[in-house]
C-alpha positions, 0 to 999 in steps of 0.5 A, a space after each residue: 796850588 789851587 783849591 777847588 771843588 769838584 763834582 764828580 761821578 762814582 763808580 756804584 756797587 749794586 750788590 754782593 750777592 747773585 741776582 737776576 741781569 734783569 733786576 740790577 738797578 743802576 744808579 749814578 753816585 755823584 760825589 763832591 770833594 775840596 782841596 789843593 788841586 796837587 795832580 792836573 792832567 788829562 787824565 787824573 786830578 788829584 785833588 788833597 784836603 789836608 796840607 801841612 804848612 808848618 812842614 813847609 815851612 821846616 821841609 821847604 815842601 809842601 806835604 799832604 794827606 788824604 789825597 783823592 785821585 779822580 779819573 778826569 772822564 768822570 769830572 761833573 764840574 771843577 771850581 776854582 775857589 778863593 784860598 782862605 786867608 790864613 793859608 796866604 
């Protein structure tokens, strides 16, 4: 899998309670997450930070934690990063 970096846009919730159309402000929330590029397709990536090598090892397949799923629409930016040498 490839690690990466992605910048991506948020969804952002300007309130809970009733408010004039006119006084909503809207803003952009731009979000970055790193991991183990899992999911790539047209439509989602799942990128997943936390893998379990010794698992691997035992399984014979890889197992993650704290997958993120991000529309691929709201994808700012995608960087391929260098592995780090203890996961090689």
């Amino acid at each position: 899998m490839k690690l990466v970096r992605i910048k991506w846009l948020d969804s952002y919730g300007v309130g809970q309670n009733w408010s004039l159309v006119k006084d909503v402000v809207s803003s952009n929330l731009i979000c970055v997450s790193v991991g183990y590029l899992a999911v790539d397709n047209d439509h989602v990536k799942v990128v997943v930070p936390h893998i379990a090598l010794e698992n691997a090892a035992i399984d014979h397949e890889e197992q993650g934690c704290g997958g993120m799923s991000i529309p691929t629409q709201s994808i700012l930016e995608l960087v391929e990063l260098e592995p780090v040498d203890a996961i090689n």
